[in-house]
C-alpha positions in Angstrom: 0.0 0.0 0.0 1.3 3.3 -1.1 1.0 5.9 1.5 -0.1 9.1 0.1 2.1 12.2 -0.5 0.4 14.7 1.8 1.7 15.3 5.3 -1.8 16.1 7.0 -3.7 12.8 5.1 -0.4 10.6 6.8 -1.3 12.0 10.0 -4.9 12.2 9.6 -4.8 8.4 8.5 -2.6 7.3 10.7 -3.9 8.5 13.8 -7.3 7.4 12.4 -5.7 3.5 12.1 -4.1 3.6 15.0 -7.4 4.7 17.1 -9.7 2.3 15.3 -7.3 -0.1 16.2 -7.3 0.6 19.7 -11.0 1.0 20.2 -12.2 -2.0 18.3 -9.7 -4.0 20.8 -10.6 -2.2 23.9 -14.1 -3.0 22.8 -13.5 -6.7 22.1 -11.7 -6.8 25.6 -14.3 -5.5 26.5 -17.1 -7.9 25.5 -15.3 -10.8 26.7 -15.0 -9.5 30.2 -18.4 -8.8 29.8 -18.9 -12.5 28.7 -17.4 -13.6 31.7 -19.6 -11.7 34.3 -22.5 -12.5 32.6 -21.7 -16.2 32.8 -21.4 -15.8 36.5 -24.3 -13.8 36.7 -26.2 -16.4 35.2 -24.7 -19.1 37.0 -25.9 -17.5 39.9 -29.5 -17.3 38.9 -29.2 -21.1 37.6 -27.7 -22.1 41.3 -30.1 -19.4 42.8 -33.4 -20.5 41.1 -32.6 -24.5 41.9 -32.3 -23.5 45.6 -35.2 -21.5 45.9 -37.4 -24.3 43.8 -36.5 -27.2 45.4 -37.7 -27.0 49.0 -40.7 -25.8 47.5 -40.9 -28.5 45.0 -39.9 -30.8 48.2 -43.4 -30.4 50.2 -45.7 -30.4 47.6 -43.9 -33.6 46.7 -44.1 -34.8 50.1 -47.5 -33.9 50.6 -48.9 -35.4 47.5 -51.8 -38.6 48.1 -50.5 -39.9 44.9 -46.8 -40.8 45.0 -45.0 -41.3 41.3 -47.1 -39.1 39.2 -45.4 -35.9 37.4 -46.8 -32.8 37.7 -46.6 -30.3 35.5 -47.4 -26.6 36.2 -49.1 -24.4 34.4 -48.8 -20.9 32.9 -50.4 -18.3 34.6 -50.3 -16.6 31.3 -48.0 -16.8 28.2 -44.4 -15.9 28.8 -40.9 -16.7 27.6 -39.5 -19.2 30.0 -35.8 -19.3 29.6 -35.3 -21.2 32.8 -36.8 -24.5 32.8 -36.5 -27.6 35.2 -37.6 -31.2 36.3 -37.5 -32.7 39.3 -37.1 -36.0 39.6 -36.6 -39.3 41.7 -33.7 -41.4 42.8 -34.9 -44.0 39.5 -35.3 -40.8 37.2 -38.8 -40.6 37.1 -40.3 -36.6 36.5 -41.7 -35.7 39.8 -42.2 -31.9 38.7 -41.6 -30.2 35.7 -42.0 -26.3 34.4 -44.3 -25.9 31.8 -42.3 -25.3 28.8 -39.7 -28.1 30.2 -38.6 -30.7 27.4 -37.1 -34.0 28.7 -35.0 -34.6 26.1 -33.2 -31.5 26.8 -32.4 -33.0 30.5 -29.5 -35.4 30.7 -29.2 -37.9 33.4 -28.7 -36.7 36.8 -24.8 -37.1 38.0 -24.2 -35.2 40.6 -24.6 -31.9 41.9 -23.1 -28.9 39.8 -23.0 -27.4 36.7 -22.9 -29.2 33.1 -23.2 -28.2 29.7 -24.4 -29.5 26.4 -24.3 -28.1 23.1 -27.4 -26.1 24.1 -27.9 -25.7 27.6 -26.1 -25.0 30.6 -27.6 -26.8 33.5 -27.3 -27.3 37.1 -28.4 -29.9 39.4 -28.5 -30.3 43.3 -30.6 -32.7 45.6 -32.1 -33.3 49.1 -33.3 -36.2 51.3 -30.5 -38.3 50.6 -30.6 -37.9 47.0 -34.3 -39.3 46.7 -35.1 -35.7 45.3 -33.3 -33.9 42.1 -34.0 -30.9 40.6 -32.3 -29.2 37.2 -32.4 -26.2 35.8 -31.6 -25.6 31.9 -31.2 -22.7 30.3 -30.6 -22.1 26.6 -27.1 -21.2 25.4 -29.2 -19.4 22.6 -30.4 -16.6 25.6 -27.1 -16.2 26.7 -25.5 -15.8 23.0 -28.4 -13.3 22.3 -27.7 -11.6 25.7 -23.8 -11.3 24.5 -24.6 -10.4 21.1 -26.9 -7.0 22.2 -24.0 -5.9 24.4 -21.6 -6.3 21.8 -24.1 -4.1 19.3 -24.6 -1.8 22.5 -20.5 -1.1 22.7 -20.3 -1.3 18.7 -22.9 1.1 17.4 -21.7 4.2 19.3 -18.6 3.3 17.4 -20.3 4.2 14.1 -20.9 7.5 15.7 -17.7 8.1 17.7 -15.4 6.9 15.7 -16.0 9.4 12.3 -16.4 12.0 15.2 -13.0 11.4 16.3 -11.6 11.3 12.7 -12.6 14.1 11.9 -11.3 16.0 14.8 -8.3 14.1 14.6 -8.0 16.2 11.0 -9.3 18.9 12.2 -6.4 19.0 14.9 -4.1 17.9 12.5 -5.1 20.6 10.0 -4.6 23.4 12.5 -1.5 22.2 14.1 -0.2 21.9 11.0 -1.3 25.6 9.3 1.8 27.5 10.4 3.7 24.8 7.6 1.1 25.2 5.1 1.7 29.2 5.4 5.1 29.0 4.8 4.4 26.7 2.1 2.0 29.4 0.5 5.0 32.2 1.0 7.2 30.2 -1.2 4.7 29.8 -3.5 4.1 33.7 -3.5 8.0 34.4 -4.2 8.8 35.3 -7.6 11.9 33.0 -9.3 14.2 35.8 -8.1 13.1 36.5 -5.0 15.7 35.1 -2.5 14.8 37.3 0.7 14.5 35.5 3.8 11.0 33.2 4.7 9.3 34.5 7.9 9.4 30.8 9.9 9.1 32.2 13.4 5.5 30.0 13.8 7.0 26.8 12.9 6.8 24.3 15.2 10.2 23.3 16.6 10.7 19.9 14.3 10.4 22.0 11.2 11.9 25.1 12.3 15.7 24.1 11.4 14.7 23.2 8.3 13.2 26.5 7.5 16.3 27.9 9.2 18.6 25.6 6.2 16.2 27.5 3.7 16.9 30.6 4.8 20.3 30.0 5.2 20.7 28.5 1.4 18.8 31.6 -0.2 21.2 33.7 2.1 24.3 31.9 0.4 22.4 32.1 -3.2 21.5 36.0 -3.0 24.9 37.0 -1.9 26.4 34.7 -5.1 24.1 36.5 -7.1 24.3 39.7 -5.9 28.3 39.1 -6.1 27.7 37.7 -9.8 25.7 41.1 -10.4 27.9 43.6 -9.0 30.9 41.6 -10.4 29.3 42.7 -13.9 28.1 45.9 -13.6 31.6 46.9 -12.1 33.9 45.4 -15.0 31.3 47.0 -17.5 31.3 50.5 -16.1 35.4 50.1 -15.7 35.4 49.5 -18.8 33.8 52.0 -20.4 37.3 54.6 -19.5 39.8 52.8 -21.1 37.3 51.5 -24.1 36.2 55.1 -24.8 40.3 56.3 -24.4 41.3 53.1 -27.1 38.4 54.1 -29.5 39.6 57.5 -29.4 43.4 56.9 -30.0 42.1 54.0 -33.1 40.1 57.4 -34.6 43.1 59.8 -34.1 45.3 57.3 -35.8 43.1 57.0 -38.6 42.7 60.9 -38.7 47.1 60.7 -39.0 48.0 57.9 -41.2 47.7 58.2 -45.3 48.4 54.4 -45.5 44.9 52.7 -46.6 46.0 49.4 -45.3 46.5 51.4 -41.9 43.0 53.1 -41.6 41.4 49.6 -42.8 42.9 48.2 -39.9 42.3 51.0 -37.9 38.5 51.6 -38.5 38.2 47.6 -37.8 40.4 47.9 -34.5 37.5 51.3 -33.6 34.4 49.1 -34.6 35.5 46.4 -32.4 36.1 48.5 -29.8 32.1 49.7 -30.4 30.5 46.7 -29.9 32.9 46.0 -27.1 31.2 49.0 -25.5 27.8 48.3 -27.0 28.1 44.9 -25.4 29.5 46.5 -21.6 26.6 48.3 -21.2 24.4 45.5 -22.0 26.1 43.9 -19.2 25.0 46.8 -17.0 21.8 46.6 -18.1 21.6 43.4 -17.7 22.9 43.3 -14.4 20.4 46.6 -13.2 17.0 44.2 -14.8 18.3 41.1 -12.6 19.1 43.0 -9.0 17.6 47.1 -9.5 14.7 48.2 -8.1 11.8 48.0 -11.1 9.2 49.9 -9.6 8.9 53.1 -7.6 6.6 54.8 -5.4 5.5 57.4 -7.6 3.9 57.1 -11.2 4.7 58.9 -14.7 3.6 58.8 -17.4 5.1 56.4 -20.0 4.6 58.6 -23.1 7.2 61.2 -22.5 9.9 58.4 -21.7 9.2 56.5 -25.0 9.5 59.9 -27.3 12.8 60.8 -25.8 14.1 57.5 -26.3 12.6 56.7 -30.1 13.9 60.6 -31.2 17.3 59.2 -29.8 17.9 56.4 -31.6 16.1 58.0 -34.2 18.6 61.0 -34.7 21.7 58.1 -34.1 20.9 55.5 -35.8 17.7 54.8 -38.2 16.0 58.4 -39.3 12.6 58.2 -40.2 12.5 55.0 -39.9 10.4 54.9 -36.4 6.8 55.4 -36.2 5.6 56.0 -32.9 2.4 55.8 -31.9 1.2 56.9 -28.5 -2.6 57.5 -27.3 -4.3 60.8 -26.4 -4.4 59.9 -22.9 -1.5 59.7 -20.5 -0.4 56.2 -19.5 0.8 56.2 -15.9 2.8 53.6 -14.7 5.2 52.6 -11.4 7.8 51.2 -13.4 10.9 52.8 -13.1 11.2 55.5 -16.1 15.1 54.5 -16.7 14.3 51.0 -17.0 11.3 51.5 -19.0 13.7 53.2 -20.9 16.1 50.3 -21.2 13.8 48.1 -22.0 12.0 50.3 -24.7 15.6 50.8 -25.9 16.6 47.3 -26.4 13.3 46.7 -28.5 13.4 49.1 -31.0 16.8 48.5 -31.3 16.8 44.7 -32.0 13.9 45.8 -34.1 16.0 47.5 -36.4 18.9 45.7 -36.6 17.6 42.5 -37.5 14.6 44.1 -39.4 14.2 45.3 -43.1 15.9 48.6 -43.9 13.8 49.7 -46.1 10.5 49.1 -44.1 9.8 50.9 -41.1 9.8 49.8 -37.4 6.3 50.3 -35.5 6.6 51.4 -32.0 3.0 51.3 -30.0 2.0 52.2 -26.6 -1.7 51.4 -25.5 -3.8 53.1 -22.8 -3.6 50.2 -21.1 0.1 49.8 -20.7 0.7 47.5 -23.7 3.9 47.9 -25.9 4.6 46.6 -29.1 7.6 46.8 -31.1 7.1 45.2 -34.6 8.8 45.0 -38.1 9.1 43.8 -41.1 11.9 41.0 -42.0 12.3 37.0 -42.7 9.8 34.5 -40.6 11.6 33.3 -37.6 11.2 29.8 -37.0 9.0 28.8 -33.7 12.2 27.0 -32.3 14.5 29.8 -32.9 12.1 32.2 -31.1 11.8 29.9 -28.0 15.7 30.5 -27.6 15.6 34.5 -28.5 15.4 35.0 -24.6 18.8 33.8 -23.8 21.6 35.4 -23.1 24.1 35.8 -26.5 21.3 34.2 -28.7 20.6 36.0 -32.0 18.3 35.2 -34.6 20.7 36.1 -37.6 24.0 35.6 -36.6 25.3 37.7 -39.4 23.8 40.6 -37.5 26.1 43.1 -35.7 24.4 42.5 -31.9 25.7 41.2 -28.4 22.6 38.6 -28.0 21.4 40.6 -24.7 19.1 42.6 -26.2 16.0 40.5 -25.6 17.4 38.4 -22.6 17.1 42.0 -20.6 13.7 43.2 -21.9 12.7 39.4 -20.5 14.4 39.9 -17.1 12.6 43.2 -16.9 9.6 41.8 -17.8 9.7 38.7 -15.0 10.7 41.4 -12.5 7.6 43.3 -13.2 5.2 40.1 -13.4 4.8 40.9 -17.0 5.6 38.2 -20.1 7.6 39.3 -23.2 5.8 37.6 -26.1 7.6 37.1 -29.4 5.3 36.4 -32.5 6.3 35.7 -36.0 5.1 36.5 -38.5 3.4 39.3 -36.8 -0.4 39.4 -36.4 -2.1 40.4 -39.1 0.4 40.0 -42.0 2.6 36.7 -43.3 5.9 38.3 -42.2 7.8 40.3 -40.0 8.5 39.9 -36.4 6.8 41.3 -33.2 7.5 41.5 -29.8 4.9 42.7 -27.2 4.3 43.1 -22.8 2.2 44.3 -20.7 3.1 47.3 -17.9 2.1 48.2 -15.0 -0.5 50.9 -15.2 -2.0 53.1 -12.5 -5.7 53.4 -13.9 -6.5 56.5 -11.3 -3.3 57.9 -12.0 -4.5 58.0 -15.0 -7.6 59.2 -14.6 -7.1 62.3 -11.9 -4.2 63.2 -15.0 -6.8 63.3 -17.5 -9.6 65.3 -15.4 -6.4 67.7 -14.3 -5.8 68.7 -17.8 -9.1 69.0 -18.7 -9.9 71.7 -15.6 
């Protein structure tokens, strides 16, 4: 028998086993001590009964004018007799008999005392020498009846008691063990990155170390990550010095030399040296999604941060080839405006770089805190888009990208309880590419903005 998986049905049917057991046998021991007293009680009334009968039996025998005739008495009205008797003779012969007394049920006399047959206990006793006997029978079938409503009497408040006690028994259980199942529920509330310390003071004392060895583990894992974190963010911004001093020496040597071979090498030696710093502060971004603080205690309003980013990559890198679209009302959101900003950032970029040139990239904010970044391009394969989220992985690999783009905009996203989803080809057309999520949106921000403007 498999035992099932839950800690409170264990206990609940354990405990239930364990007290059946024990009150099915107390009730057993029970009955048989019951048994026993009521076979001396019985015994009693047999010995008692013969006693009282035969003295009485005794003169009317004595007094009789007709010796050797049986007498048998009669009813006074109908009744179960379960104690029947004969009196009898030194030779045998029936003296005096109970009404409902059958002979053959009577054995031969042999002496004083009790005897049994295989249904009747009887008991025997005689005066004057012997010359008078008595015994009285009664059924083993009274006495077996007798048992058998005692044992029903202990067994069907059982029926009652028992599911009565079972379910207190969970009950108990179930409350005794609700200080588990709440730190079961707060680890079911954490987010994956969530490695703060589990509130365990209400444990009981057999679980508490191991909510203590919890603890203790996500104490060890938070400071490897936060180590792992910092570690990055720190070699990317010390980077960023000496990168920007080595770009600007490869650009002064190209502005010096007049030998072509010279400048190739030195315009390849300065683009390296771009993506080098392209892909450091991806590392800081990275590292700000995975550890920053996401959301603030104040809300703005989305808009402006998504027209100061789109004009700056639009003035850098791809002019006119951006079209924003932003509603009439103000979207108001807690999300930190700088990472909104990173994130918004790393979309339209990816979006142009491994989009068509020569189409342009849509950029749309909702009123309800939806953005979607979409353009035109190749179908990517549904396998290749299941991987797009990882870090270094890029759809095209001819492309000139770190991989990071869309492994931060997902971080930010799981940070925020948000989902980046990745369709292609985009909705309504048979190509293209389209990446969407869902912000956080203050709808009375919102609101109390709107009616603001409007007074």
């Amino acid at each position: 028998m498999r035992l099932p998986r839950s800690l409170l049905a264990r206990l609940g049917l354990s405990l239930g086993l364990v007290l059946t057991i024990l009150w099915l046998l107390a009730a057993t021991v029970t009955a048989v001590i019951v048994r026993g007293e009521l076979d001396e009680v019985f015994d009693s009334a047999l010995r008692e009964t013969a006693e009282r009968i035969l003295p009485l039996a005794v003169t009317d025998i004595v007094g009789r004018e007709d010796q050797g005739v049986t007498q048998r008495l009669a009813p006074i009205r109908e009744h179960d007799e379960f104690f029947t008797y004969l009196v009898r003779d030194a030779e045998g012969l029936i003296l005096l008999r109970s009404h409902a007394a059958d002979p053959a049920v009577f054995p031969p006399y042999d002496g004083p005392g009790f005897r049994q047959t295989s249904t009747h206990r009887l008991y025997s006793d005689a005066v004057l020498q012997g010359t008078i006997r008595i015994t009285v029978a009664e059924p083993l079938a009274h006495r077996g009846a007798v048992a058998r409503e005692i044992q029903m009497g202990l067994g069907l408040p059982l029926l009652i008691v028992l599911p009565l006690a079972l379910a207190s028994i969970i009950l108990a259980v179930r409350f005794n063990l609700a200080p588990l199942r709440r730190f079961r529920m707060r680890l079911e509330a954490r987010g994956a990155r969530d490695l703060s310390e589990v509130p365990a003071d209400d444990l009981p004392t057999e679980i508490g170390p191991l909510a203590a060895t919890l603890n203790s583990l996500l104490a060890r894992l938070r400071e490897a990550f936060e180590a792992e974190r910092s570690f990055t963010a720190n070699a990317a911004h010390e980077l960023r010095t000496p990168l920007a001093g080595a770009i600007a020496q490869a650009q002064r040597l190209r502005s010096e030399t007049r030998d072509p071979a010279t400048d190739a090498r030195a315009a390849e030696i300065e683009a390296t040296l771009k993506r080098l710093t392209r892909l450091s502060e991806r590392l800081m971004q990275l590292a700000r999604a995975e550890g920053g603080r996401l959301r603030t205690d104040q809300s703005a309003d989305l808009r402006a941060v998504a027209r100061v980013v789109v004009d700056d990559i639009g003035r850098t890198d791809a002019l006119g080839r951006i079209a924003l679209k932003l509603p009439d009302t103000a979207v108001m959101s807690d999300i930190d405006p700088d990472a909104f900003a990173i994130l918004c950032r790393n979309l339209v970029e990816n979006a142009l770089r491994h989009g068509d040139e020569s189409a342009p990239v849509d950029v749309i904010v909702t009123g309800d805190g939806q953005l979607i970044v979409a353009n035109d391009g190749p179908v990517v394969p549904r396998e290749t888009l299941d991987r797009l989220t990882a870090r270094f992985e890029r759809a095209n690999s001819g492309t000139d990208g770190s991989g990071l783009g869309l492994a931060i905009v997902a971080a930010i996203a799981d940070r925020i309880g948000s989902q980046l989803i990745l369709e292609s080809p985009r909705p309504g057309s048979t190509s293209g590419f389209q990446a969407s999520l869902r912000l956080p949106v203050s709808v009375l921000d919102t609101v109390a903005r709107d009616a603001t403007r409007r007074t």
